[in-house]
SEZATI-321936 format. One record per residue (C-alpha): residue in three letters; chain; x, y negated, z. Coordinates in steps of 0.2 Angstrom, whole numbers, plus 5000, padded with zeros to 4 digits. Example, Ala and Ser with C-alpha at 12.3 -4.5 7.8 and 13.67 -1.06 7.14 Angstrom:
// SEZATI-321936
res ALA	chain A	u 5062	v 5022	w 5039
res SER	chain A	u 5068	v 5005	w 5036
END
This chain:
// SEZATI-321936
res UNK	chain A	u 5321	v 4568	w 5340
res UNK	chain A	u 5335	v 4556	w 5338
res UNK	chain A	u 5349	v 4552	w 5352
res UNK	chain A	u 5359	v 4537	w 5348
res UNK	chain A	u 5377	v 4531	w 5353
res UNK	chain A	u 5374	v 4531	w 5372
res UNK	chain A	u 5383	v 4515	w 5378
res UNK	chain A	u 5388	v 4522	w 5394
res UNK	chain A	u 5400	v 4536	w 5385
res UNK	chain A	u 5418	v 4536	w 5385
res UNK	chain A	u 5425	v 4535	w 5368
res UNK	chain A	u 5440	v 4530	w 5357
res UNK	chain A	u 5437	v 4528	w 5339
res UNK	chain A	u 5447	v 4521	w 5326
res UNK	chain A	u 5439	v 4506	w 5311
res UNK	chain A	u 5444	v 4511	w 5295
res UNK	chain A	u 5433	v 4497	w 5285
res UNK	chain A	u 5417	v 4503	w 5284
res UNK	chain A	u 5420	v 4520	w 5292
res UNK	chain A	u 5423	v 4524	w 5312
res UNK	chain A	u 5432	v 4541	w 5317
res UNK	chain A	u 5433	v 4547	w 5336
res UNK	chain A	u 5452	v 4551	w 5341
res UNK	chain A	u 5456	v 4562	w 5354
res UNK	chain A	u 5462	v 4550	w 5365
res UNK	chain A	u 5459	v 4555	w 5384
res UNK	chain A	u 5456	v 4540	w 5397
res UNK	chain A	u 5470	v 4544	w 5410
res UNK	chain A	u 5462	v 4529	w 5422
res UNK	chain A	u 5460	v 4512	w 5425
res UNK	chain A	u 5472	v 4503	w 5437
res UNK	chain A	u 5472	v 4487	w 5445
res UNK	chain A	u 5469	v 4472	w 5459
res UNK	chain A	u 5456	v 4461	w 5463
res UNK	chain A	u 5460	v 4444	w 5468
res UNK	chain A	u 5448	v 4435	w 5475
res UNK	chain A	u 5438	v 4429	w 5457
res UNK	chain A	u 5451	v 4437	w 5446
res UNK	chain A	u 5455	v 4455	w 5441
res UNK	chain A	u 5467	v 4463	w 5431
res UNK	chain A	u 5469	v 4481	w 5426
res UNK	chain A	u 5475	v 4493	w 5415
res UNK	chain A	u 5468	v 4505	w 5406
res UNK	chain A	u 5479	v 4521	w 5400
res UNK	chain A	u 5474	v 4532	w 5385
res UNK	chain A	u 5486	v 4546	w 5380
res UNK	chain A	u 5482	v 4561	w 5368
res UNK	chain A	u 5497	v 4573	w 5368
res UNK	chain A	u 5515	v 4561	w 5363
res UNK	chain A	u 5504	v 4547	w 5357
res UNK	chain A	u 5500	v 4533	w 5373
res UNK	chain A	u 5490	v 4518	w 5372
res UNK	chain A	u 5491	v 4506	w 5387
res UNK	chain A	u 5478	v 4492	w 5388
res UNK	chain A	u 5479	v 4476	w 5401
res UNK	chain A	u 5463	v 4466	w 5403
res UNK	chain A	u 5459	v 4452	w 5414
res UNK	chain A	u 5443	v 4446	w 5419
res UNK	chain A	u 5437	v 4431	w 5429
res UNK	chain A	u 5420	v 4436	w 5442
res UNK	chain A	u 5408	v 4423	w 5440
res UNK	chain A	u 5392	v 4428	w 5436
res UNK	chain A	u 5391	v 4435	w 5424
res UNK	chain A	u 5410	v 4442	w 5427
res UNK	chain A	u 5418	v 4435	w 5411
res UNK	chain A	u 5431	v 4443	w 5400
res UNK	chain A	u 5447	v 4432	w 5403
res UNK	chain A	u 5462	v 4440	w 5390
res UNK	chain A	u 5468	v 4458	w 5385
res UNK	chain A	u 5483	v 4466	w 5376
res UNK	chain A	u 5487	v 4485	w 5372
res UNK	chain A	u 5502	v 4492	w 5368
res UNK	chain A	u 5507	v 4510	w 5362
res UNK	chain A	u 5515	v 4524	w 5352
res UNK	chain A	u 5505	v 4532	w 5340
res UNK	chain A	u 5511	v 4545	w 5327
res UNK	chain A	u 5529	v 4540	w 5331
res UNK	chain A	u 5524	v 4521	w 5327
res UNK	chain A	u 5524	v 4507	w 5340
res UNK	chain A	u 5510	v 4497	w 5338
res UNK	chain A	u 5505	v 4482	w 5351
res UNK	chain A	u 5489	v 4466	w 5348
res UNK	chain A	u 5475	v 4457	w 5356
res UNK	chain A	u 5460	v 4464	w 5363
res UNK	chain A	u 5442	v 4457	w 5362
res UNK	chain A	u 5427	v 4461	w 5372
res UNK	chain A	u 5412	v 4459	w 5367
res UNK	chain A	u 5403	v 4467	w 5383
res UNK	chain A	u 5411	v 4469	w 5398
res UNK	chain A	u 5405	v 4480	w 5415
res UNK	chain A	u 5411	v 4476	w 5432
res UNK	chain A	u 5403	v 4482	w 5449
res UNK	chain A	u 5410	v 4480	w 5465
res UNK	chain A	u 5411	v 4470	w 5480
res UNK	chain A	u 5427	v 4463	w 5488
res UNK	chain A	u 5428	v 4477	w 5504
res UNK	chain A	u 5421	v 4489	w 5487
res UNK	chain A	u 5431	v 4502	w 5476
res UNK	chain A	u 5427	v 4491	w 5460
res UNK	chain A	u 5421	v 4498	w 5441
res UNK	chain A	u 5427	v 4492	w 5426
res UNK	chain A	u 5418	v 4495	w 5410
res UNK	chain A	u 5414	v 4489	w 5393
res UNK	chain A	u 5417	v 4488	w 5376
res UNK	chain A	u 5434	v 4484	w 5366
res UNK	chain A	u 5441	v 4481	w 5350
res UNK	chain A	u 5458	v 4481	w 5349
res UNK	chain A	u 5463	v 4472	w 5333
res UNK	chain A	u 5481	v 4473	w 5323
res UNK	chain A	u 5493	v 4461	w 5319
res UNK	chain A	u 5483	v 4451	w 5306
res UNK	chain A	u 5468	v 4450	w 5319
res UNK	chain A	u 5456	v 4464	w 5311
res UNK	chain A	u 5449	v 4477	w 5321
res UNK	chain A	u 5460	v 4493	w 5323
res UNK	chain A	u 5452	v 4502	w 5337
res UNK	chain A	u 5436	v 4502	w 5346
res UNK	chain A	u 5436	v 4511	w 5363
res UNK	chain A	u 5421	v 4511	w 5373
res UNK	chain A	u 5423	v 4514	w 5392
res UNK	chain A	u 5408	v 4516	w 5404
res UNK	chain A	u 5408	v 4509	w 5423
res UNK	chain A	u 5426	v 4520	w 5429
res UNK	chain A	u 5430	v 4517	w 5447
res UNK	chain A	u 5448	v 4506	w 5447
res UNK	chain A	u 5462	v 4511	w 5457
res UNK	chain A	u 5475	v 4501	w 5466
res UNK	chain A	u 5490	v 4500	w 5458
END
């Protein structure tokens, strides 16, 4: 029997080229505010001293559409900060609802390659 990636597993991974290796990095929650079409939120990842912050917007047309996105952290003692990309996006909830943000999303270095791929299933979003 053969179990794939489930898409609906949390998990931080760093791309080196060809080869993907899981970090520890814990989801500490997913903030934000819905504003009538838009939402932003922000994601915290930490792992002992090393934290990772990542700011998303989305626009909720349907389908809800993934507007821009930024991260920004310390890891191993260095700063790094880029753009993120998302190539799927997950968002439930209704305007009186606790929304859920998920998705997949590739935050890429300073010369626009992929650097980390974190997968996030549907996590309830808190008010910041």
């Amino acid at each position: 029997l053969l179990i794939g990636c489930a898409e609906n597993e949390y998990r931080f991974e760093r791309i080196d080229g060809p080869q993907v290796i899981t970090l520890p990095f814990k989801l500490d929650g997913i903030h934000g505010v819905r504003d009538g079409a838009s939402v932003n939120a922000e994601a915290r990842f930490t792992d002992g001293a090393d934290v990772l912050t990542m700011n998303i917007a989305l626009y909720l047309v349907p389908p809800p559409e993934f507007r821009t996105g930024r991260y920004e952290g310390t890891i191993g003692g260095k700063t790094i900060a880029g753009e993120v990309e998302c190539p799927s996006i997950t968002f439930f909830g209704g305007q009186a609802d606790q929304p859920s943000v998920g998705g997949v999303f590739i935050l890429k270095d300073e010369q626009n390659r992929p650097l980390y791929r974190v997968r996030i299933p549907a996590t309830p979003m808190t008010r910041r």
